[in-house]
N, C-alpha and C positions, 0 to 999 in steps of 0.2 A: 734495564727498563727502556733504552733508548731503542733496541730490535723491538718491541712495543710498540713505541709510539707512531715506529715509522709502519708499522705492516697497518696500527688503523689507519692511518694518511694514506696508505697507500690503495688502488682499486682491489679490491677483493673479487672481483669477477672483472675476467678480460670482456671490453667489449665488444656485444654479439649485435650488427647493426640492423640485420631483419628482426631481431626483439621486439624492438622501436615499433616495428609494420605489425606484426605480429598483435602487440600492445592496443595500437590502433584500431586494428580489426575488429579486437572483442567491442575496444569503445561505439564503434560505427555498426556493428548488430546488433547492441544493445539498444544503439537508438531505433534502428530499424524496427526493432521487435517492436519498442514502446509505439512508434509512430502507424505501426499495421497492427497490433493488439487491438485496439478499439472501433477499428473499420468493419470484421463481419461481426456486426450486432452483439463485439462487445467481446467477442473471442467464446461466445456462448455456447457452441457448437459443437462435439466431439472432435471432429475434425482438426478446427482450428485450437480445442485443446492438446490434441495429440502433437501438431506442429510447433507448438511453443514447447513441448518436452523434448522434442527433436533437437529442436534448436537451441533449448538449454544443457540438452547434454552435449550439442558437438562445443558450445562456447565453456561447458566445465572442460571438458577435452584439453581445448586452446590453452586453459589456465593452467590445466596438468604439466603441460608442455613445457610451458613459464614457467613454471616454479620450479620444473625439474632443469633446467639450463639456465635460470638465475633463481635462486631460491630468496625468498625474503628473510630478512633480517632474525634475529633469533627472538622467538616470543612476539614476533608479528601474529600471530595469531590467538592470544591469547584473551584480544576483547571477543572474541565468538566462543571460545571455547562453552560457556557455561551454558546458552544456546544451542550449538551443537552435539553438547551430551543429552541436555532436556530431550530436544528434537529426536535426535536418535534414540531416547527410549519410548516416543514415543511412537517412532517409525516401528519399533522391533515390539510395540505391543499391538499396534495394529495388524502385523504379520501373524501376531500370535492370535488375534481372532479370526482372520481368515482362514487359519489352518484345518483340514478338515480332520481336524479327529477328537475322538472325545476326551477332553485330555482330562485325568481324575474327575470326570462325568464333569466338564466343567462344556455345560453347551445352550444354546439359548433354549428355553420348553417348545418353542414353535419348531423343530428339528422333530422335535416326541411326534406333534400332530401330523405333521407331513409327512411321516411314516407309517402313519396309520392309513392317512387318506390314501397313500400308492399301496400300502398292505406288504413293502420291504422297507428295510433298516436303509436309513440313507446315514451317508458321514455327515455329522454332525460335527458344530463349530459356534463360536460364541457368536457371530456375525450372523446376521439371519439372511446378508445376501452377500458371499465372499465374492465375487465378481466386482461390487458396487465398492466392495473395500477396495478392490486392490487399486479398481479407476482412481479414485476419487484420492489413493497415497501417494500415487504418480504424478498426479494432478498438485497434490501439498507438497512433495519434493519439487516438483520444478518451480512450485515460487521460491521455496530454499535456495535451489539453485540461481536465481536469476539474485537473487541476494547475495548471498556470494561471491558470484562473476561481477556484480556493481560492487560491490566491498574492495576487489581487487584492484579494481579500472580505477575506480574514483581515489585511492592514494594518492595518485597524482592530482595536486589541484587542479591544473591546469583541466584534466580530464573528467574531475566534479564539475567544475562552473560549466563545462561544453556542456553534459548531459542533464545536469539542472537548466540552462537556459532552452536547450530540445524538449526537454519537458512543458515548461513553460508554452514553446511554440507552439506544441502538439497540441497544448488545452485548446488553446487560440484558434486555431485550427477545426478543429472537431465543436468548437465552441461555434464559430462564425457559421461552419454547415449546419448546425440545429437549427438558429437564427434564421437560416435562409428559410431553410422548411416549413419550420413556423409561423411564418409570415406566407405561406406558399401556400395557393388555392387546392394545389393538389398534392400535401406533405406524404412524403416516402420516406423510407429508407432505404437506401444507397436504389436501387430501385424496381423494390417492393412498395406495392401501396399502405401506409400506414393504418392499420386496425385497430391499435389500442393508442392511449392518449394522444387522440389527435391534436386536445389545444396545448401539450405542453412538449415543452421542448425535450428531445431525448435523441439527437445529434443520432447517433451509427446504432444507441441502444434503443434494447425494444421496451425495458423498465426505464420509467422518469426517476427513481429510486438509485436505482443502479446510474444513470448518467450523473443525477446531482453527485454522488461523491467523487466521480471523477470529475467534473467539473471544480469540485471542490482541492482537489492534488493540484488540480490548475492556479488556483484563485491563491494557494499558499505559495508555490514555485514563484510566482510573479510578484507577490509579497516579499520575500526574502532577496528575489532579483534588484526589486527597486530598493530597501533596507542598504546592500549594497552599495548599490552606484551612489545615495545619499552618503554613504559613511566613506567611498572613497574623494569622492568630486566636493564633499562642500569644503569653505574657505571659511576659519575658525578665527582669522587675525584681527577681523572687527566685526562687530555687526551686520553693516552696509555689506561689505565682503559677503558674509555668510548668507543674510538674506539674498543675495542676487545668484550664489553659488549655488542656493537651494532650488529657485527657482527654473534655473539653466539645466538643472539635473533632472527633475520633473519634467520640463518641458523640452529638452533637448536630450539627452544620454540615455534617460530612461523613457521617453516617451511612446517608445514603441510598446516597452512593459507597461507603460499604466494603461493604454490602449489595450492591450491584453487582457489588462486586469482587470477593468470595466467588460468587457466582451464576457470571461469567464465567470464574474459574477451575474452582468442578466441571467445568462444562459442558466446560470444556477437556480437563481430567482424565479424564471420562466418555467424551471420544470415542473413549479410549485410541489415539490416533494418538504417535505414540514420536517424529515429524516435528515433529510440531505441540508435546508438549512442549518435546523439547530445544529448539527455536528459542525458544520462551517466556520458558522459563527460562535461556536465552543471552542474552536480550532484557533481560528484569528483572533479570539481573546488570550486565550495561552501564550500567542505569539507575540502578542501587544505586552502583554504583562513581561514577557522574559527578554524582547528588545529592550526594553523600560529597565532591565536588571541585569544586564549580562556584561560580563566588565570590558568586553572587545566593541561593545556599540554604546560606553556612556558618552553623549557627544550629546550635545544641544540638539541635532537635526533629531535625536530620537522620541521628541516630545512632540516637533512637526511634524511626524512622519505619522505618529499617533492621532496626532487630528488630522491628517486629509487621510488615512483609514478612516476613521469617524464618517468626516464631512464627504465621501465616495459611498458610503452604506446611503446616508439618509439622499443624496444626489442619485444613485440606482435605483434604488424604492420610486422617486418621484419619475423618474424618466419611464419606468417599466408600467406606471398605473399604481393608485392607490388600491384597484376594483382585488390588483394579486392577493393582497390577506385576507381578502372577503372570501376569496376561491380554493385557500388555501384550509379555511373554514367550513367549506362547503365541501370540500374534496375529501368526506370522510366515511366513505360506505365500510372501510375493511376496521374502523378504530373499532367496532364493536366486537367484532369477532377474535382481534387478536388477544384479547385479556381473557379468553374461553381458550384460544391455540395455548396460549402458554401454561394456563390452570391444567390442562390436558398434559403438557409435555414435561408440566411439573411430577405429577403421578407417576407418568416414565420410567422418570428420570429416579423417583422414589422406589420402583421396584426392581430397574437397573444402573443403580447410583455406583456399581462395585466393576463390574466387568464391563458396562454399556453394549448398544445391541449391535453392534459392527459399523466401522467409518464409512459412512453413505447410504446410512441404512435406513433414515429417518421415513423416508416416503413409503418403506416397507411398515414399520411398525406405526407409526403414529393412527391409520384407520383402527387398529386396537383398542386405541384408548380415544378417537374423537367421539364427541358429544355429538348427539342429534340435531343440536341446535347450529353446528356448524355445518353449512352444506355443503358438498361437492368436495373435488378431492386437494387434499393440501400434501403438496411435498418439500412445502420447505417453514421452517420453523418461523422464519419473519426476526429471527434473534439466535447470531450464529453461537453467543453463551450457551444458552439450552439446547440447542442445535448435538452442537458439540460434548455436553457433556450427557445428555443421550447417547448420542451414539458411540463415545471412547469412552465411557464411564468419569466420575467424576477424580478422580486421580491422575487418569492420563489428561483428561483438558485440561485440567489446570496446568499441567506441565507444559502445554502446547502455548497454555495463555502465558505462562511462567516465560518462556522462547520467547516471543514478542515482546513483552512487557519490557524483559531485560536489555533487549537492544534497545529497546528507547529510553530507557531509565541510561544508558549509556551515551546517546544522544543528549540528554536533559544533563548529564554531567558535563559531556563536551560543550556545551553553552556556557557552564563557566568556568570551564577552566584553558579555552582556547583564546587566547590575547588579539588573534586575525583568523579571518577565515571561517566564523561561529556561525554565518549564515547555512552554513551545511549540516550542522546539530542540530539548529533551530529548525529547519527545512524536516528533519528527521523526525521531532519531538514533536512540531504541530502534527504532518500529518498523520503520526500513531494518536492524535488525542482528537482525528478526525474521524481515525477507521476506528477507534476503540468507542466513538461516542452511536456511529451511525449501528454498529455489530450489533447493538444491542437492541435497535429499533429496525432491523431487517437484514437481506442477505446479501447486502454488494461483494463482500469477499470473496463470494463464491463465484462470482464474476472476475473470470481471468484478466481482462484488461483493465480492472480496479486492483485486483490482487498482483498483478505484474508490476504496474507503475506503483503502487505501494511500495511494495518488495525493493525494487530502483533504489526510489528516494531514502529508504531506511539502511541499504547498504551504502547510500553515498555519506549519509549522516552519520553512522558509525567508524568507517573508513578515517572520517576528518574531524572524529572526537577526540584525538589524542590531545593532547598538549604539549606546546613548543616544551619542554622543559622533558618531556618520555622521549623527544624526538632521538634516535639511534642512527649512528652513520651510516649511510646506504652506500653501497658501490658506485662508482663513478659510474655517471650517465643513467643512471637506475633511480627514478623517485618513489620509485612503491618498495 
């Protein structure tokens, strides 16, 4: 037993010091990517979506690398596993409706008509536009991937809190330019002249939809930042102590984040999207409720922290105008139409609830089935559930929902069962119960620079769901 004990003391991997560089690398493109995702109009572009696959595959690459000259620990991979089988059957079903042939006559009926209109047999496929499948699978792997490559990086603590406080910046950032515009006689973007929502704010995006949830990834980063600095900086020895050590931490360590965190909620507030709040503020209540419960923050500051959340809402409300809920009220030409898009995509979704019409196909099939009362043309569901199971059929979305769901239901475990360090679950589990509230009332997912910095923050929060007590001895110099 005693050659045992010394081979686990001992390093298991000689070490490689360009690793270290190596390591860094991914960290520092991934903020990269995060910090240029949001700048052309959101990463909304063909373009800038092909560059983010680009660059997600040379940083899975990087990771190949790593893992092939120091491999992780045994069963390091084992919180994604159930994820990545989902995900993969749902990659390898979407493959299988792009395919062009009629596999046991299993093809959409609109393949039937378009044979007839050209007067030849065309190949036929469950997908009624396989080109839009295969963009649009390219598009769902690389936020897999970019979840993944953050899964890897963020083991090291040290290299979560860097990319969660980058985050944080970023919002701040992107936040203070909408702000400028907004207030700006002649608002653009970056610079174009702005055409749609001029009076609300929408920073690099062209949707105020799409901005509020990523302002919203902000308003949560900057939340768990300051959670933080309160749990490591206050003084618990007497009262006098703690109130002064509270104060010093808000107004001294963390000031830069509550300045943040003020900026990323106007900017929220200002987009007036009614999407983007409620999912927000469903977000920061989840988070309020699990700081309040989670056994690595039961501390007294966590009940102050609670009220100046509180007393920062109704302090932003009054700074930004009471006139915002009035407008917020009034800013509702499309509430009428979307309970006809969805009645519509329900029917769909009823005559292909088994096979679905192909991944990105929605803008092909939905004139099908819209009603006359909806006018002009609609390509996107406004609710990526129905969205999705339109288009992959209701078996594969739920699996896809099934993937998601489970890393944060993973997250929401690392909350309590991590004794330090639980702001990186908690960071995880808000923003899924931000993007799973807003998905339902519209499309930001489908917005790369929303679906990117999602992707981030849920692989940093899975990453540092373990608990000290799973923890496995790593090779000398090696933290992931």
């Amino acid at each position: 037993m005693i050659p045992q004990r010394v081979a686990a003391d001992a390093p298991a991997v000689a070490p490689v010091p360009w690793l270290d560089t190596l390591h860094r690398v991914r960290e520092v493109a991934l903020i990269a990517v995060l910090a240029w995702a949001p700048l052309p109009f959101g990463s909304a572009r063909p373009w800038a979506w092909d560059l983010l696959g680009i660059v997600a595959l040379a940083l899975l690459g990087l990771s190949a690398v790593y893992e092939t000259i120091r491999p992780s620990r045994a069963g390091a991979m084992r919180p994604l596993l159930p994820a990545l089988v989902m995900g993969g059957l749902v990659t390898a079903w979407i493959v299988f409706q792009s395919l062009p042939w009629d596999v046991l006559g299993w093809h959409h009926p609109l393949w039937d008509r378009a044979s007839e209109v050209v007067g030849s047999r065309l190949d036929a496929s469950l997908s009624i536009d396989r080109e839009a499948s295969r963009v649009h699978l390219f598009r769902l792997l690389t936020y897999a991937g970019y979840c993944v490559v953050a899964w890897q990086v963020a083991r090291r603590p040290e290299a979560a809190a860097r990319m969660l406080r980058a985050i944080a910046a970023i919002g701040m950032v992107y936040a203070l330019y909408g702000l400028g515009e907004f207030i700006s006689p002649d608002p653009r973007i970056l610079w174009f002249v702005k055409e749609t929502y001029v009076t609300d704010v929408t920073s690099t995006f062209v949707n105020r939809n799409s901005y509020a949830t990523f302002a919203g990834l902000g308003v949560i980063a900057h939340l768990v930042l300051i959670a933080n600095v309160l749990h490591k900086k206050t003084d618990l020895r007497s009262r006098r102590s703690f109130l002064l050590s509270l104060a010093d931490s808000l107004l001294g360590h963390a000031k830069w984040l509550v300045l943040g965190l003020i900026v990323c909620s106007g900017s929220l507030l200002m987009s007036h999207s009614r999407g983007g709040l409620i999912s927000a503020l469903s977000a920061v209540l989840v988070l309020m409720v699990l700081i309040l419960a989670a056994p690595a923050t039961r501390a007294p500051w966590r009940w102050w922290f609670a009220g100046f959340v509180g007393i920062g809402c109704v302090a932003i409300v009054l700074l930004t105008g009471a006139s915002t809920f009035d407008r917020l009220d009034a800013m509702s030409s499309d509430a009428e139409m979307r309970p006809k898009i969805n009645a519509a995509v329900l029917r769909a979704i009823g005559d292909n609830w088994l096979t679905g019409t192909g991944y990105g196909s929605f803008a092909d099939i939905f004139p099908l089935y819209q009603p006359l009362s909806v006018v002009g043309f609609v390509d996107l569901a406004h609710d990526d559930y129905l969205e999705n199971a339109l288009e992959l059929g209701v078996p594969a979305a739920c699996l896809l929902f099934g993937a998601v769901l489970y890393l944060g239901g993973r997250c929401l475990v690392g909350v309590f069962r991590r004794r330090r360090d639980a702001i990186y679950p908690l960071a995880g589990t808000a923003v899924t119960v931000l993007i799973g509230v807003h998905s339902a009332l519209d499309f930001s997912m489908q917005i790369p620079a929303v679906a990117v910095t999602y992707a981030v923050i849920l692989g940093i929060g899975v990453a540092q769901s373990a608990g000290t007590r799973d923890a496995v001895r790593k090779p000398a110099g090696d933290a992931s």
